[in-house]
N, C-alpha and C positions, 0 to 999 in steps of 0.2 A: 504494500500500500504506500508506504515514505519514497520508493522510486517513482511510485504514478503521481501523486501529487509532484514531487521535484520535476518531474517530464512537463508535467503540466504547466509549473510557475514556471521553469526555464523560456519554453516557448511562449509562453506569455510576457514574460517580461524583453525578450526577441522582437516580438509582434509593438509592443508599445515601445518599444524605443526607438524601432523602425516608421514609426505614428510620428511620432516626435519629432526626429530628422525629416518626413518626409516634407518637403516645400508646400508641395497641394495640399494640404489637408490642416484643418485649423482643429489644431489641438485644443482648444478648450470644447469644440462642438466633438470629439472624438468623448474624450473623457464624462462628458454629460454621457454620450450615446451608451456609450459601456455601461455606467451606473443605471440608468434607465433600464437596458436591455431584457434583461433577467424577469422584470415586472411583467415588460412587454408580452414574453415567451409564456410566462405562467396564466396571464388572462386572457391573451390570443392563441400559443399554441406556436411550436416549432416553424412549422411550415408556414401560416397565415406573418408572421413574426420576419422568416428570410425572404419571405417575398416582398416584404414592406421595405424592409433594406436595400434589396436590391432593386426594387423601383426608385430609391434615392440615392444610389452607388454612382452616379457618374451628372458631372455638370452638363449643361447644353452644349458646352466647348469640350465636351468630351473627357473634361481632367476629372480624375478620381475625390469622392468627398469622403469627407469622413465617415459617414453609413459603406461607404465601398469601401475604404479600408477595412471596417469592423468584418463586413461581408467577406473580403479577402481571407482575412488574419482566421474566420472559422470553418473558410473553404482550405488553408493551410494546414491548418491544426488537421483537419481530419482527412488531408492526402498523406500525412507523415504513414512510413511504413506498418507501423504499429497499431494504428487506427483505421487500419484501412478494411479491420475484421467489421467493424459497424456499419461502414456506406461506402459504397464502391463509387469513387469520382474518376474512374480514368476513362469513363469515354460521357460523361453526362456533369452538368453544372451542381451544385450544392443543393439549389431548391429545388432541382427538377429530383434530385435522387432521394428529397427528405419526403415531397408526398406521396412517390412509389413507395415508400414499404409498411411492413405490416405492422399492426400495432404495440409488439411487443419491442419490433427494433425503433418505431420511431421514438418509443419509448427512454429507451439504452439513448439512443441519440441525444436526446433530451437532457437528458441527464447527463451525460457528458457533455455537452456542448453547454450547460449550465455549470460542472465545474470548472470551465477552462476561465469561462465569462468572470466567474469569480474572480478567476488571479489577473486575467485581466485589466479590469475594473482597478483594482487594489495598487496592481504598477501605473496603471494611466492617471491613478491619483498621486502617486508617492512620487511619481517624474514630475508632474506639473505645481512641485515646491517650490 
């Protein structure tokens, strides 16, 4: 269990420092998004929640916002090799693969993609000191 959370915070604290540096994306609308998110998922639902995201992932000019990083950072988290037993992304997007599956994996999903959002959240606040 102390290696999956450490997997967990590493890549998360990866994903928000890479938020950080990145020019496109305004970190204080990143850091809201993350704390909000979790809320989001629980009274919408996994699926209804990445589709939301990823209708706000990208500006008119086509540069990335901060919904499409967060979208990114938990399209990454779960192509890592190790995650890859939950949802299969190598030939299909994030959203399109969360509302193919069955109840019990979108479940698993769920849940995982709620504790990554935790450590998440916790580095996108602990950076923007």
């Amino acid at each position: 269990m102390r290696k999956l959370e450490q997997g967990r915070a590493e890549f998360a604290w990866n994903r928000a420092v890479l938020a950080k540096a990145s020019s496109g994306v305004k970190y204080d609308e990143y850091k809201s998004y993350a704390k909000s998110l979790p809320m989001l998922i629980k009274s919408g639902g996994l699926g209804a929640t990445l589709a939301f995201i990823r209708s706000k992932a990208r500006k008119k000019t086509g540069e990335n916002t901060a919904y499409g990083q967060i979208y990114d950072d938990i399209s990454a988290y779960f192509k890592l090799q190790h995650k890859s037993y939950l949802i299969d992304l190598s030939s299909q997007e994030l959203v399109e693969a969360v509302i193919k599956l069955d109840s019990a994996e979108y479940r698993s999903v769920t849940v995982e993609t709620l504790a990554f959002i935790q450590w998440l959240r916790r580095f996108a606040e602990g950076l923007s000191r």
